[in-house]
TORKOL-4160 file (C-alpha; in steps of 0.2 Angstrom, whole numbers, padded with zeros to 4 digits, m for minus):
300
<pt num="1" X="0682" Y="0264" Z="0459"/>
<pt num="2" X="0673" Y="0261" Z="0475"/>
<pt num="3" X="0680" Y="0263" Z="0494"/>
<pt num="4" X="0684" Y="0248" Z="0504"/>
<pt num="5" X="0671" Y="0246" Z="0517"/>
<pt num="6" X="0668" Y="0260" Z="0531"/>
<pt num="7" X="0681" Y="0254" Z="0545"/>
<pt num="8" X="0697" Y="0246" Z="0535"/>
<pt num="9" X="0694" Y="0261" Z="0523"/>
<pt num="10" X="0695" Y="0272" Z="0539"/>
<pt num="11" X="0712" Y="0260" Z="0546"/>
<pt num="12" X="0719" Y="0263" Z="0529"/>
<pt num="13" X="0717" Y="0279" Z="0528"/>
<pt num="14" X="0723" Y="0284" Z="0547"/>
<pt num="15" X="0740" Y="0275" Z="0542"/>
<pt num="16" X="0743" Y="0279" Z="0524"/>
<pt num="17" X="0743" Y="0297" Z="0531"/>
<pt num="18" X="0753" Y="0296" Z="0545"/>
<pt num="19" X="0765" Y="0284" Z="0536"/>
<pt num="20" X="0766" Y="0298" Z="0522"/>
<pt num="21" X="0770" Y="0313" Z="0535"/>
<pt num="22" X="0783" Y="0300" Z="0544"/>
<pt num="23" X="0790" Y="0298" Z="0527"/>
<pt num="24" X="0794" Y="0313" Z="0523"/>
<pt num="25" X="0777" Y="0321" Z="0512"/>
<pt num="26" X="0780" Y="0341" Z="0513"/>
<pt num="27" X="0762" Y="0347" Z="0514"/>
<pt num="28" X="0768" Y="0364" Z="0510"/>
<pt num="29" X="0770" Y="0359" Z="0494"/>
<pt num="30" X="0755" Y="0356" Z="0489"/>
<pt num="31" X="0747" Y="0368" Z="0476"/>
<pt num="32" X="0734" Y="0383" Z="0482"/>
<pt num="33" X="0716" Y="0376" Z="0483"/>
<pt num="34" X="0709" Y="0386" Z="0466"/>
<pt num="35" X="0689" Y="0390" Z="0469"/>
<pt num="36" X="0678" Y="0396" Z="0457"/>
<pt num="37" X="0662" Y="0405" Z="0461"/>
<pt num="38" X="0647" Y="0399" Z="0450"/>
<pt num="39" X="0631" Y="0403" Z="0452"/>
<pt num="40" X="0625" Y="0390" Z="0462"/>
<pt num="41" X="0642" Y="0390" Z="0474"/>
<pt num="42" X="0659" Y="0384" Z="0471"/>
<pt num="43" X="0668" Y="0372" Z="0461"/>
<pt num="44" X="0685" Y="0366" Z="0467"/>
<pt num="45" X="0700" Y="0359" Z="0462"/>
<pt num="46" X="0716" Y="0349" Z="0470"/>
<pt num="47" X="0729" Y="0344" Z="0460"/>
<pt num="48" X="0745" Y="0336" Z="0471"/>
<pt num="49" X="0759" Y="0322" Z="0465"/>
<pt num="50" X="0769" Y="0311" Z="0479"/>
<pt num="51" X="0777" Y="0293" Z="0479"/>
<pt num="52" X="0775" Y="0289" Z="0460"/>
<pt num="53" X="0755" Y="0293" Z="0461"/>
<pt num="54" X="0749" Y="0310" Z="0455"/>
<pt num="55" X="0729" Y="0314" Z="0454"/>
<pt num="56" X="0717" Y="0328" Z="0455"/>
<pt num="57" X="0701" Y="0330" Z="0463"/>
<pt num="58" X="0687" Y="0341" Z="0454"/>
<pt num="59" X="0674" Y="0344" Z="0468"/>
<pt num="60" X="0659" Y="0356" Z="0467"/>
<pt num="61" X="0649" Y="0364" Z="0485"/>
<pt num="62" X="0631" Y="0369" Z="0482"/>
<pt num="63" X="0624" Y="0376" Z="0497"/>
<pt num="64" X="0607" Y="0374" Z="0493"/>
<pt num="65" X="0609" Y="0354" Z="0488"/>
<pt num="66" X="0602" Y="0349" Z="0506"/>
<pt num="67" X="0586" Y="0357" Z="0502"/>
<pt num="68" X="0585" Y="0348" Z="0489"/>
<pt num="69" X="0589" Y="0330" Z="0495"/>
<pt num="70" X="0606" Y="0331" Z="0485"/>
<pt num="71" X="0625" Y="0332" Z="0493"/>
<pt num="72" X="0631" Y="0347" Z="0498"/>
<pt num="73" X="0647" Y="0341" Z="0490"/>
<pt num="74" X="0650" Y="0332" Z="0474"/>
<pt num="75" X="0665" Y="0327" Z="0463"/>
<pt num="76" X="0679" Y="0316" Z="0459"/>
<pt num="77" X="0694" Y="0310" Z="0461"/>
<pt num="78" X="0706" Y="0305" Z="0445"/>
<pt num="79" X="0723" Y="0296" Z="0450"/>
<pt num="80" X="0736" Y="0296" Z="0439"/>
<pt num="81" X="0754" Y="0285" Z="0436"/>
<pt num="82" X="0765" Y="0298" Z="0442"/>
<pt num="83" X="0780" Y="0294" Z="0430"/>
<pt num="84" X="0769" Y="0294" Z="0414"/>
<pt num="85" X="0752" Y="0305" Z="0421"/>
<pt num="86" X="0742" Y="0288" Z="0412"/>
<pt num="87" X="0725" Y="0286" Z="0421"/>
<pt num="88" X="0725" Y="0275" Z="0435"/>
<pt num="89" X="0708" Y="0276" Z="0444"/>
<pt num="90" X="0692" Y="0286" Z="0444"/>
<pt num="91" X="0686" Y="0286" Z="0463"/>
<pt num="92" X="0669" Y="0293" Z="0472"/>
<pt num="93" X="0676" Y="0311" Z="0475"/>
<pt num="94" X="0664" Y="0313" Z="0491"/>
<pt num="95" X="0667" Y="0298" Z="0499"/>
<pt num="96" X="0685" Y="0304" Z="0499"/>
<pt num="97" X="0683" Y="0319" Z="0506"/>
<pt num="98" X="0673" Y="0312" Z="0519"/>
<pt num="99" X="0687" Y="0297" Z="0522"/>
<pt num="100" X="0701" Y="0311" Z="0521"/>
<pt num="101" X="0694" Y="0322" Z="0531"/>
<pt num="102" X="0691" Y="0312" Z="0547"/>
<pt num="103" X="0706" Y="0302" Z="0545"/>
<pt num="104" X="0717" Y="0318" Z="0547"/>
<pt num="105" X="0709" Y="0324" Z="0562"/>
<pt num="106" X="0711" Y="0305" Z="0568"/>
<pt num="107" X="0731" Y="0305" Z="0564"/>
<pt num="108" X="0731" Y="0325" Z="0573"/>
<pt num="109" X="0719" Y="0316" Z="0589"/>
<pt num="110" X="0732" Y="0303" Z="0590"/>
<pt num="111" X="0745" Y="0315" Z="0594"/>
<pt num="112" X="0735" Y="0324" Z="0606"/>
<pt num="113" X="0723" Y="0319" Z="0615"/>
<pt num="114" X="0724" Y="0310" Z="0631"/>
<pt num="115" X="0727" Y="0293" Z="0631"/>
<pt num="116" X="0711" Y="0287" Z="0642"/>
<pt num="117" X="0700" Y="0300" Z="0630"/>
<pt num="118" X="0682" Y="0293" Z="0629"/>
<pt num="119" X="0670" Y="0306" Z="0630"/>
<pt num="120" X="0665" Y="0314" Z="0613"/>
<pt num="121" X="0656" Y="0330" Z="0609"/>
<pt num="122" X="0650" Y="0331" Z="0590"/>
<pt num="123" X="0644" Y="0346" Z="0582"/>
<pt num="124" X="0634" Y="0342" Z="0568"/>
<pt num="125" X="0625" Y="0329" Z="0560"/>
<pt num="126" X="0629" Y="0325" Z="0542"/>
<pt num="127" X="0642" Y="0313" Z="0535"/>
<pt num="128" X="0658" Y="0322" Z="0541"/>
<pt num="129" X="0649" Y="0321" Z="0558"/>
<pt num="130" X="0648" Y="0301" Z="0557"/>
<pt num="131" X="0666" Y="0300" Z="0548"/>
<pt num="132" X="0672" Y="0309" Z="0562"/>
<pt num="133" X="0665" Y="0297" Z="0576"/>
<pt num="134" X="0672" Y="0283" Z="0566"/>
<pt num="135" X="0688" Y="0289" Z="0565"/>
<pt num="136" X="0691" Y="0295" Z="0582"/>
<pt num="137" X="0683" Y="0279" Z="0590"/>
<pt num="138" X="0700" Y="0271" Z="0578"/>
<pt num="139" X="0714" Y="0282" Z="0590"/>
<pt num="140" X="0705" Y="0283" Z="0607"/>
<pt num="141" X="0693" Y="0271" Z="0618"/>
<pt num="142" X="0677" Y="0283" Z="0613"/>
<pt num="143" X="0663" Y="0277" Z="0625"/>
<pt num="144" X="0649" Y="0290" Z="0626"/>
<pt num="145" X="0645" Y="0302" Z="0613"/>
<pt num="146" X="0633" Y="0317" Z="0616"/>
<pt num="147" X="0627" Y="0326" Z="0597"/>
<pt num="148" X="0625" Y="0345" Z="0595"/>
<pt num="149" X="0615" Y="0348" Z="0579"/>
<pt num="150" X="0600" Y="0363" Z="0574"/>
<pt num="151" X="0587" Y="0350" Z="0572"/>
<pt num="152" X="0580" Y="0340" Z="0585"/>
<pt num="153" X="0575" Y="0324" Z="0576"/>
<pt num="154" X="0591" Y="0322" Z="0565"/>
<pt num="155" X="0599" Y="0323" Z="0580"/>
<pt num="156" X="0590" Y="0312" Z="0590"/>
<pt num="157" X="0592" Y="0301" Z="0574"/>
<pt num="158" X="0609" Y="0301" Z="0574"/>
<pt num="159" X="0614" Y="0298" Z="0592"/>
<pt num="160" X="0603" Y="0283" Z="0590"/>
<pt num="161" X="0614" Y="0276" Z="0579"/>
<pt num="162" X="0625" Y="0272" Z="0591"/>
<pt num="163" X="0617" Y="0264" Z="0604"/>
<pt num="164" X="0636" Y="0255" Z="0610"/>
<pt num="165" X="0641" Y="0273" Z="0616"/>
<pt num="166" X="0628" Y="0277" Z="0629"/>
<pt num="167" X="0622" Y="0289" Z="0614"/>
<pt num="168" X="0612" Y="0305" Z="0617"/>
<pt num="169" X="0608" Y="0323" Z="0611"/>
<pt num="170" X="0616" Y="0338" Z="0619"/>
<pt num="171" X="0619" Y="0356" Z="0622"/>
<pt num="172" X="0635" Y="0367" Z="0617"/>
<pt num="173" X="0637" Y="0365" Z="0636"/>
<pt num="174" X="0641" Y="0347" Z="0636"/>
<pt num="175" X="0660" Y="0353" Z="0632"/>
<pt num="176" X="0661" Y="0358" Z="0648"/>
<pt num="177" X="0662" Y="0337" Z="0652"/>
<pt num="178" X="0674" Y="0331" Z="0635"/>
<pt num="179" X="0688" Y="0324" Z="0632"/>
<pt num="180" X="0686" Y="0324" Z="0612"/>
<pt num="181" X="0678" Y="0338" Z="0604"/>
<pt num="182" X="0674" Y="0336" Z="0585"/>
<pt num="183" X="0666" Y="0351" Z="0575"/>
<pt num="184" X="0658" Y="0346" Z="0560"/>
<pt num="185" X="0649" Y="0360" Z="0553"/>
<pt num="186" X="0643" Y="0375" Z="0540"/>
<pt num="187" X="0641" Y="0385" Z="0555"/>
<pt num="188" X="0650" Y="0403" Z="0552"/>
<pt num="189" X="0650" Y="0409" Z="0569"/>
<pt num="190" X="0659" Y="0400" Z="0585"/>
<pt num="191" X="0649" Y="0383" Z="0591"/>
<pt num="192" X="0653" Y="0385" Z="0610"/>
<pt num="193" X="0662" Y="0396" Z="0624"/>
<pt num="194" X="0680" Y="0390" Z="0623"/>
<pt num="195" X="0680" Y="0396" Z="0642"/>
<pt num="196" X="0672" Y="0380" Z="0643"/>
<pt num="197" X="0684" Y="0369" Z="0639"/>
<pt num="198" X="0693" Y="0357" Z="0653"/>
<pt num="199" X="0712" Y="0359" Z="0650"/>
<pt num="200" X="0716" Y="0340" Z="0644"/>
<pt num="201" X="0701" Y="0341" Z="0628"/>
<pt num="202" X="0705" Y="0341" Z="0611"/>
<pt num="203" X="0694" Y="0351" Z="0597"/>
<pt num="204" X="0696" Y="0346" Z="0578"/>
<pt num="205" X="0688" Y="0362" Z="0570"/>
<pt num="206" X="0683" Y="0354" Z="0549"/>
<pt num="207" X="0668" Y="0361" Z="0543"/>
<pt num="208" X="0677" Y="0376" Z="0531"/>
<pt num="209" X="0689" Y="0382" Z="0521"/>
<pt num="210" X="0682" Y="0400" Z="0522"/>
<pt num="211" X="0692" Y="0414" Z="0529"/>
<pt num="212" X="0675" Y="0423" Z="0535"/>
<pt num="213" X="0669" Y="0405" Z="0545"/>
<pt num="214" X="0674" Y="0400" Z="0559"/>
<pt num="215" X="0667" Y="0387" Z="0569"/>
<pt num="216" X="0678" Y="0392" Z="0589"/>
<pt num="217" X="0681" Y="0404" Z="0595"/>
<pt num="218" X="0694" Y="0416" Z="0603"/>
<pt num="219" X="0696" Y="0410" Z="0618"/>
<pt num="220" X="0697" Y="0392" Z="0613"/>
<pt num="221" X="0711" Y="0400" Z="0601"/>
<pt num="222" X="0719" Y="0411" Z="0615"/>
<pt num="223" X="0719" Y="0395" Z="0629"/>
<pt num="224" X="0725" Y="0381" Z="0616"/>
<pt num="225" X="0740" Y="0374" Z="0606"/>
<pt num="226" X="0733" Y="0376" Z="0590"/>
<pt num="227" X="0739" Y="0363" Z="0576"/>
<pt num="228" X="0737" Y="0366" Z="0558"/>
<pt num="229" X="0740" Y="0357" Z="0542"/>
<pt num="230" X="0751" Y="0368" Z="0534"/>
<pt num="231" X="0754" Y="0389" Z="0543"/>
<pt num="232" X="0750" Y="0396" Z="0525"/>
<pt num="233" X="0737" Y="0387" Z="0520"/>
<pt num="234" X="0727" Y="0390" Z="0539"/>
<pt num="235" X="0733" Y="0409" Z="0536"/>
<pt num="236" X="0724" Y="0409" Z="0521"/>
<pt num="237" X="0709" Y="0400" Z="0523"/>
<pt num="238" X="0705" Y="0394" Z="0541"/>
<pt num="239" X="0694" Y="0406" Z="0548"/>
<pt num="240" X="0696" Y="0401" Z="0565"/>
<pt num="241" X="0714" Y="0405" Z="0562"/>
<pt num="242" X="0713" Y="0421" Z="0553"/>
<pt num="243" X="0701" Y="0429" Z="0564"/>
<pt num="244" X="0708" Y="0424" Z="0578"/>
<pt num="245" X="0725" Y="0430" Z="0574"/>
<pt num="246" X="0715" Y="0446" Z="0567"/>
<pt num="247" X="0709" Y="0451" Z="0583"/>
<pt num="248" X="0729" Y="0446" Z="0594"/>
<pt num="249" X="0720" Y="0430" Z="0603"/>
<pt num="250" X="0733" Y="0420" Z="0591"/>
<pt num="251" X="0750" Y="0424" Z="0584"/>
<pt num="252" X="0756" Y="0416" Z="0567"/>
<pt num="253" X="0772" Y="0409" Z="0579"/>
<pt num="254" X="0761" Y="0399" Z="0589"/>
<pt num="255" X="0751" Y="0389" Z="0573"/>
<pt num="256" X="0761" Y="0371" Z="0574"/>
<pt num="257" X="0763" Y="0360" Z="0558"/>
<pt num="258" X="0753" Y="0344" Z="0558"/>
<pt num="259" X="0769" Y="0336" Z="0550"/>
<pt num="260" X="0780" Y="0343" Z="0565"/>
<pt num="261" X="0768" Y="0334" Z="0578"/>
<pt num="262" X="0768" Y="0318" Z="0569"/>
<pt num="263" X="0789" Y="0318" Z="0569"/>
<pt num="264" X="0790" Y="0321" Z="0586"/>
<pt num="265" X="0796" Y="0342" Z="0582"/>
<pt num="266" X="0782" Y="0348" Z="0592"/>
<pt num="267" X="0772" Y="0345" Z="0606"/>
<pt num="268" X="0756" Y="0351" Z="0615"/>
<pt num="269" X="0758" Y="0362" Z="0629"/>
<pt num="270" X="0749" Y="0363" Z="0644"/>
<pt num="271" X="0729" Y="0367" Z="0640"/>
<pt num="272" X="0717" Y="0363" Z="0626"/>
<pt num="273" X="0721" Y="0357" Z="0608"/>
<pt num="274" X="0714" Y="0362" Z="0594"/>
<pt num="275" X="0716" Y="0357" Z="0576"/>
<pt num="276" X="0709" Y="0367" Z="0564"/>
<pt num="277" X="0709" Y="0357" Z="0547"/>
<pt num="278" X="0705" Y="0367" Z="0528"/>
<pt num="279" X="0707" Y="0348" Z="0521"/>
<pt num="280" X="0720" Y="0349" Z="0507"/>
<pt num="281" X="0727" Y="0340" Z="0492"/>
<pt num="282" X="0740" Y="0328" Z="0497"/>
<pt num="283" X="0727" Y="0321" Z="0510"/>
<pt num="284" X="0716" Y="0318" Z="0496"/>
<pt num="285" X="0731" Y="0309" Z="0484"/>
<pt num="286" X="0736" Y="0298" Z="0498"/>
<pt num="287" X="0719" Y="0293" Z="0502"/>
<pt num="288" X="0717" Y="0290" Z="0483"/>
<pt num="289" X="0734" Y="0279" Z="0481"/>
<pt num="290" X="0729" Y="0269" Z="0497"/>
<pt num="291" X="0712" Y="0265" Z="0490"/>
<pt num="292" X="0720" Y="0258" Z="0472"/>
<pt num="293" X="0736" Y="0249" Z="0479"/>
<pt num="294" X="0724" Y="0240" Z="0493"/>
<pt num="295" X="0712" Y="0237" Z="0477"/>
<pt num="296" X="0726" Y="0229" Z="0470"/>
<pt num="297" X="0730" Y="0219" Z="0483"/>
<pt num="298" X="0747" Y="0228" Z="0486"/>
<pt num="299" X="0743" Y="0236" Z="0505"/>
<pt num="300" X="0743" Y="0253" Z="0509"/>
C-alpha cells in the first residue's frame, strides 16, 4: 500500500498524531528501538500496538547508499489487526518515516512556535529536508525559506523548488534572522552557534538517533526549553540531549514530554525551543493506521 498524496498525507498525519497524544497514547510505552549492526550499517526494528492496530517497521540505514544513487534508508511497514495480529497492510516503510518524521516536528512546532512564524532555516537537502518544509508550511504561515546544505548545486536545486517562498541558499548565519529553524541532517557535529538564535525561534533537531550525533549545540541547549518525545528514549539516544546534559548545559528535569505539551501540562518558557526528535514506534503505527483507515474510506 501506497501513501495518499504528499499534502493530505501530511494533514493526516499532523492530526492522527496529535489526536492520538490528545487521546491518551503513552509514548513511554513503546518498546526500545532494537539496532543491529551489519556490515554495511544498521537494520532496525519498531514494533508498537495502540487503538486495535498493532504493526512493526523493519528499516535498514546504509551509509554509503547516497553514493550509490540508492536511499539511505529502506524498509517496511507491516500493520497488523490488533485483536487477532492478522495482516492488514504492507506500506512503503521510507515514505513513512519521511511522513512521521515531519509530521511530529509539525504537531511539537504547533505548540511552540510563534503564531506569525514565517521565516524558515533548513539544514539539509534530502527528503526529510522537503518533508519538513511541507509540514511546517501545514502549522505556521512559512513565507521565506533560506537552505543550508554542503553542496552548492543541490542546494541551489532545492531552494528552487520553491519559488512561492522568496526561496534561496544560505549560511549557518541566517539563524540569526528565523523564526523556524528545521535540522535535517547526518551531520554529527552542531549545525550553527545557538548564541545565534533570537529568543521567539523554534529548532526541530531530526537527523539521528545516535548518542555520539548531535546536530545543536550547547548553548542552543543551555538557552532553550527543550521538548522531547519521551525523557528515556532522548536519554538514551538523542545526542543533542545526552551530550548536552553530559557536559551540565542540560539537566534531565528540564527535558519536557511531547505528550505533556500537547495536553496543555507543559509550556514553553521564555527563550528558544527546541525539539529534539529520535523518531519512534508509536509515530510510525499511527501514521501506518491513518494511512489504511483513510484507504478504506474510514478518516483518520
Amino acid at each position: 500500500m501506497k501513501l495518499l498524496d504528499a499534502e493530505p498525507a501530511m494533514h493526516l498525519a499532523i492530526d492522527a498524531l496529535r489526536a492520538a497524544l490528545l487521546g491518551g497514547l503513552d509514548p513511554d510505552a513503546d518498546p526500545a528501538r532494537s539496532v543491529v549492526g551489519v556490515p554495511a550499517g544498521q537494520l532496525l526494528l519498531m514494533p508498537a500496538s495502540w487503538a486495535g492496530f498493532t504493526g512493526v517497521k523493519v528499516a535498514s540505514v546504509a551509509p554509503g547508499n547516497p553514493a550509490r544513487g540508492l536511499p539511505r534508508v529502506q524498509g517496511h511497514y507491516l500493520l497488523l489487526d490488533g485483536a487477532t495480529l492478522s495482516p492488514l497492510a504492507l506500506l512503503d516503510g521510507v515514505a513513512i518515516t519521511s511522513v512521521r518524521t515531519a509530521a511530529v516536528s509539525a504537531v511539537a512546532a504547533g505548540a511552540l512556535a510563534e503564531p506569525d512564524a514565517s521565516r524558515l532555516v533548513v539544514f539539509g537537502t534530502g527528503p526529510q529536508a522537503h518533508s519538513h518544509v511541507a509540514a511546517l508550511r501545514a502549522v505556521r504561515p512559512v513565507r521565506e525559506l533560506v537552505v543550508v546544505g554542503r553542496d552548492p548545486v543541490r542546494t541551489q536545486d532545492f531552494a528552487d523548488k520553491y519559488g512561492e517562498l522568496s526561496a534561496r541558499a544560505g549560511t549557518s548565519a541566517d539563524v540569526a534572522k528565523a523564526d523556524l529553524v528545521a535540522c535535517c541532517t547526518t551531520a554529527r557535529t552542531p549545525l550553527f552557534d545557538g548564541a545565534l538564535l533570537p529568543e521567539h525561534a523554534t529548532v526541530v533537531a531530526v537527523g539521528s538517533h545516535e548518542p555520539d550525533a548531535r546536530e545543536v549545540d550547547d548553548t542552543t541547549a543551555r538557552r532553550a526549553t527543550v521538548v522531547v518525545e519521551t525523557t528515556a528514549a532522548a536519554l538514551r539516544e538523542a545526542g543533542d540531549v545526552v551530550q548536552a546534559v553530559r557536559s551540565g548545559a542540560l539537566a534531565e528535569p528540564d527535558l519536557v514530554p511531547l505528550a505533556d505539551l500537547v495536553r496543555g501540562r507543559a509550556h514553553a518558557t521564555g527563550g528558544p525551543r527546541l525539539f529534539k526528535s529520535v523518531g519512534m514506534a508509536w509515530e510510525d503505527l499511527v501514521v501506518a493506521a491513518a494511512t489504511y483507515r483513510a484507504a478504506l474510506g474510514e478518516g483518520s
